[in-house]
TORFI-392042 format. One record per residue (C-alpha): x, y, z. Coordinates in pm, whole numbers, plus 50000, padded with zeros to 5 digits. Each point is the difference from the previous one (the first is absolute). Example, Ala and Ser with C-alpha at 12.3 -4.5 7.8 and 13.67 -1.06 7.14 Angstrom:
BEGIN
512304955050780/501375034449934/
***
This chain:
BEGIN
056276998588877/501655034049981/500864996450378/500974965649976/502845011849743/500775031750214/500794979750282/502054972949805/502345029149830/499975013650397/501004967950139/502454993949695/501835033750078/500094989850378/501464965849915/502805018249773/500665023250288/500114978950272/502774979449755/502245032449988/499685006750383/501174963650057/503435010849754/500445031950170/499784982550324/503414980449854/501675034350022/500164995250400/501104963849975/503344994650227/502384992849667/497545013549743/501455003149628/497335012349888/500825044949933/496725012049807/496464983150000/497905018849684/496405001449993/498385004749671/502655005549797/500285012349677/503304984849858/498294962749911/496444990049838/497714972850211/502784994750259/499845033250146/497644995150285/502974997650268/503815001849898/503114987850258/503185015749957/503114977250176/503305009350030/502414969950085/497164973549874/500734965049857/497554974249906/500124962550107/502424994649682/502565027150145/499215026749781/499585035850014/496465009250040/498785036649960/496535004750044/496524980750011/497045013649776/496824987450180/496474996449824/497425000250247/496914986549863/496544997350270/497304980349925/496524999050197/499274966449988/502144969949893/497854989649694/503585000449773/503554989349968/502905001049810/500484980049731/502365002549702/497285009149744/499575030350208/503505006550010/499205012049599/496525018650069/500575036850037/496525002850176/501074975150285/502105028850129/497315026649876/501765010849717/498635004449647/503194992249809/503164984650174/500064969050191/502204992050332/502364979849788/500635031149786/500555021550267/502084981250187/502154994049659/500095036449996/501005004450357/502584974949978/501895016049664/500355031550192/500614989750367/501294968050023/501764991349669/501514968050186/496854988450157/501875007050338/499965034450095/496095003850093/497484984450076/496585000849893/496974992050224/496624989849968/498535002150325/496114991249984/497614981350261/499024979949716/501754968149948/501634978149674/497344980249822/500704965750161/498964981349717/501895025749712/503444993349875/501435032250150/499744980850336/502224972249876/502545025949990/499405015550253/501895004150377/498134996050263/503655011850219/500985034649796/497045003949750/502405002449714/499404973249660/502354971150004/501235002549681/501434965150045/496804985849983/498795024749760/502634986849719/498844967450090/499144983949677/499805003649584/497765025649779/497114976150025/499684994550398/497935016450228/502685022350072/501755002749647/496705014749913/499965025950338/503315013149866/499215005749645/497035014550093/501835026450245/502645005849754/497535007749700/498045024950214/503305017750118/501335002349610/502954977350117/501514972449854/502124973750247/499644984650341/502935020750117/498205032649916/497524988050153/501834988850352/501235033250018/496865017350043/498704976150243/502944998050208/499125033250211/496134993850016/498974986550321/495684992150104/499265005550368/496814991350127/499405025350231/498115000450330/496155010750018/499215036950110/499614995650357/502894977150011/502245025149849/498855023550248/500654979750301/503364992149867/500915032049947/498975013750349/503164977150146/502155016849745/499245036750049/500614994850414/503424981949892/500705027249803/499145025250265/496865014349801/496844995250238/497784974749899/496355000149867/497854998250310/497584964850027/496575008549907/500955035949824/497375009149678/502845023849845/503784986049952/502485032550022/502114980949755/497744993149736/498995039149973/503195011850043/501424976149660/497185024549842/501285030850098/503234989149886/499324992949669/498275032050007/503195016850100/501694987249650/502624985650214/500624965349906/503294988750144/500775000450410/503234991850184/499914991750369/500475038650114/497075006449795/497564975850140/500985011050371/499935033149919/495894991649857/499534981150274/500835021850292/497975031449796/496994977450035/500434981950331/501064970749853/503464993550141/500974982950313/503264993249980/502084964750050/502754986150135/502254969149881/500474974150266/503764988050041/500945024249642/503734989150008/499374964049977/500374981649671/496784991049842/499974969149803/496994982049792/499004971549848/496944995449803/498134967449824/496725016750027/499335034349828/496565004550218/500365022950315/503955006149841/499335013649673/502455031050092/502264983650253/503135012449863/498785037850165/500184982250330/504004980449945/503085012549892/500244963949816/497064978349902/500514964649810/496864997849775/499484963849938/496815001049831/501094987949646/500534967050195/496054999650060/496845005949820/497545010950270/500674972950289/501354975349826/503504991649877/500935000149671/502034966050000/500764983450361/503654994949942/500555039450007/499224996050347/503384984050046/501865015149682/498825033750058/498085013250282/502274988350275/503495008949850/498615036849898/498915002450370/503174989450144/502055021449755/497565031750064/500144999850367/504304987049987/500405030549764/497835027350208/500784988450370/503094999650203/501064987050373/498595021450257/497345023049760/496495004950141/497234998049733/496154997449897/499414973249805/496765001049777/498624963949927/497405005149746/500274961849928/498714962149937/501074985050372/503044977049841/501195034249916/499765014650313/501574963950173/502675005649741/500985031050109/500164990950369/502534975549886/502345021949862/499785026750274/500394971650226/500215009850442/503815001449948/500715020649705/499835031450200/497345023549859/497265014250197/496964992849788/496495012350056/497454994149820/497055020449847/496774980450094/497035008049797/497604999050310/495685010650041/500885038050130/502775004049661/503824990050018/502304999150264/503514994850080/500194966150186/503524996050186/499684973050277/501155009950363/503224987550121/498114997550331/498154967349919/497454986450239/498494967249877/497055002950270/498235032049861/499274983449703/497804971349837/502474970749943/499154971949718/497424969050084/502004971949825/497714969649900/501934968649781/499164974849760/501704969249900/499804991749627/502454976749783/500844976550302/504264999749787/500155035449932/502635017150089/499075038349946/497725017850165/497665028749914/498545031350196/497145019249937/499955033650191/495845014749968/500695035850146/497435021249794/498354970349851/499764962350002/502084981449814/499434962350125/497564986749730/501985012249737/503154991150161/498284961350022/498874998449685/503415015649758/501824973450234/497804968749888/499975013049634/503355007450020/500714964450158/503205018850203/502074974650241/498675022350351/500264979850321/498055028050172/498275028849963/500285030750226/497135024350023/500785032250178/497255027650084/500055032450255/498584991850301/497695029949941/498944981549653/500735006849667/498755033549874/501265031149823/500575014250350/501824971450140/503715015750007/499675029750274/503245012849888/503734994549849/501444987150358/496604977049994/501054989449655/503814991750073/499254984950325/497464973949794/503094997349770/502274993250281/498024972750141/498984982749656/503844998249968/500314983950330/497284975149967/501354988049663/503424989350224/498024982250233/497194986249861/501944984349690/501664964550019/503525001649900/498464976749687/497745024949945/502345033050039/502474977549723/496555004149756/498375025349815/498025031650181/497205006349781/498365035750130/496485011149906/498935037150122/497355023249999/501515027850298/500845034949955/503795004649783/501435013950297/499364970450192/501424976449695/503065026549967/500764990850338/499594964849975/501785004249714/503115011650185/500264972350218/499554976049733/503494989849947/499404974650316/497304981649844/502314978749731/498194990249696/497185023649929/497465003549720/497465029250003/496735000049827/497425025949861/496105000849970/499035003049691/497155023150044/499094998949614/499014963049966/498815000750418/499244962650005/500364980250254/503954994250112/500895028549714/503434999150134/503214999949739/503294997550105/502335033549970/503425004350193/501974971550139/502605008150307/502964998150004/499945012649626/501454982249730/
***
């Protein structure tokens, strides 16, 4: 037993560590804000384990944002969760006397007064009690509690009682109080140990630090977090870590590909771009639109998401600029935005492709040459024999046809035909070779539309179902002012039923 806990409090330490390392590593980020990463510090109780300074930071709401506290809690196994009982137990942090809701009050009164200017983070392996109430409250996009659907209800519901119960343990006495000091609180289930570590490897060689080598007993990084606490130094700026780094063979050194070119994002996902705003000198967060996949209501998809991404890339682009455009985003998203860069308005747009050797910059040759590439295999079926729209379903990582079939019965649309398209070299995560492979596919799809089409059919409806890489579906997207009518449609990956399609954007919009 007594190694058992020695080599949980080892692995716990490890796991907080390897946490900081993957901050610091946002120090070398192309248009970092963050100035200071602390480790350990002193200045806050329970969210002290790793501190982010920013300098030039707003939150998705547009305000200022000064610093994330992080909590980094380990756990062996997963035999636990969250819940909001626990929330109120002092020992479900290891503590004899305060709770997480108390300390966070506490945190809150001192650093962010507003609720806005920091952030506080659980980040644990361990997940929210599915079947508790805090997971009724909980996003599954940001981590923070949606207080909308906290308030929901009198004193005597399910959450009435939640709220009273919060607000007696906290010695506070309305919902507003209460609001406040959840507003900066955010619950992040974090990765395991090993998948922390693998993660982090890709973000030390980004940052130029040389990465943990495959098979290695001892990680550099994890020892070195040691010494530094040993060192009583708890606060590092980017000159600090290099300086570390090169003293202990650590440092590499990195280059930025293309650094004058404007960096724009766009994010609907918060996984694999939790910190894309060190990467852009803009970012549009549209995660309050979402709660983990899903969207919140589907008319935002036509009240909201498209008219912030046509006002975000009108406001940050102009006629001849070159840019990298980040698509961290549900595929209508990414079509969307392909639509308003359109091939004639000017800008030279590449795009960052999240790929199986890490991200790269995918700008399409100007040299294209249709005959190095797989083309599309285009199959058809006929459906309603008096339809007048058609639908296309393009299977480039995966297969979309059964699900395409079935949304379209349920749905009982008015498609004439059906058009299934599919790589030549089959539909796979490694079917796109490249960004020239990917316009050229877009090219073609565009041409095929023109000629394949009736005229009755080109006066109907386009209805376009997708599972391909967003750089492919940007580029579609760009041509997509040809097609007429267009609706596009998302997966829904929660519900993953047969034909789990639901409508989103609609071309040209409204």
């Amino acid at each position: 037993m007594a190694k058992r806990a020695i080599a949980a409090r080892i692995q716990g330490d490890d796991y907080q560590a390897r946490w900081f390392w993957f901050q610091v590593c946002r120090l070398f980020s192309e248009r970092t804000k963050v100035v200071r990463v602390g480790y350990e510090a002193n200045n806050i109780k329970s969210f002290d384990d790793v501190v982010v300074y920013y300098k030039g930071m707003q939150d998705d709401e547009g305000n200022p944002l000064n610093t994330e506290y992080h909590q980094v809690k380990f756990h062996v196994t997963s035999a636990g969760a969250f819940t909001y009982k626990g929330m109120m137990n002092p020992a479900f942090i290891n503590a004899t006397s305060v709770s997480i809701l108390q300390r966070l009050k506490n945190a809150q009164t001192q650093y962010a007064p507003n609720g806005t200017e920091a952030h506080f983070i659980l980040y644990s392996p361990w997940q929210i009690d599915p079947d508790d109430r805090l997971a009724q409250v909980h996003s599954k996009t940001d981590g923070r509690l949606d207080w909308h659907r906290l308030a929901e209800g009198g004193s005597n519901s399910l959450m009435g009682k939640l709220r009273a119960e919060w607000r007696e343990h906290l010695s506070i006495e309305t919902d507003e109080e209460l609001c406040l000091v959840l507003r900066p609180l955010r619950i992040l289930q974090g990765r395991t140990l090993k998948e922390i570590g693998d993660w982090l490897n890709d973000k030390l060689y980004r940052a130029g630090l040389l990465p943990i080598e495959e098979g290695r007993l001892c990680n550099s990084y994890d020892e070195l977090a040691r010494r530094l606490i040993q060192s009583e130094k708890t606060e590092f700026t980017r000159a600090d870590i290099e300086a570390i780094c090169k003293r202990e063979n650590l440092w590499l050194g990195h280059s930025i590909v293309e650094p004058d070119v404007y960096r724009l994002g766009i994010r609907s996902f918060l996984r694999w771009a939790e910190h894309l705003e060190d990467e852009t000198d803009a970012m549009l967060d549209l995660l309050r639109y979402f709660n983990g996949r899903s969207i919140r209501s589907l008319d935002l998809w036509q009240t909201e998401i498209y008219p912030s991404v046509d006002k975000f890339l009108t406001n940050h682009l102009r006629f001849g600029q070159r840019c990298h455009l980040h698509l961290h985003t549900h595929a209508s998203i990414a079509f969307a935005s392909g639509y308003c860069l359109n091939s004639k308005s000017g800008i030279d747009v590449a795009l960052t492709q999240s790929t199986g050797t890490g991200r790269e910059i995918w700008r399409p040759s100007p040299c294209l040459v249709p005959n190095q590439y797989p083309a599309w295999t285009v199959t058809q079926e006929s459906m309603v024999e008096d339809g007048t729209d058609v639908a296309i379903a393009l299977s480039v990582t995966h297969s979309v046809a059964s699900d395409v079939q079935a949304y379209i019965a349920l749905a009982q649309l008015p498609i004439h035909r059906i058009f299934f398209y599919m790589p030549s070299n089959g539909a796979n995560s490694q079917a796109i070779v490249d960004a020239t492979h990917a316009k050229l596919l877009a090219d073609q799809l565009s041409a095929r539309l023109r000629s394949d089409r009736t005229i009755l059919e080109r006066q109907g409806k386009l209805h376009i179902f997708v599972a391909a890489p967003n750089a492919l579906v940007f580029f579609i997207g760009q041509l997509a002012r040809s097609f007429g009518s267009c609706i596009f449609y998302e997966y829904d990956f929660d519900q993953n039923t047969p034909g789990a399609y639901q409508p989103s954007l609609m071309f040209p919009p409204l």
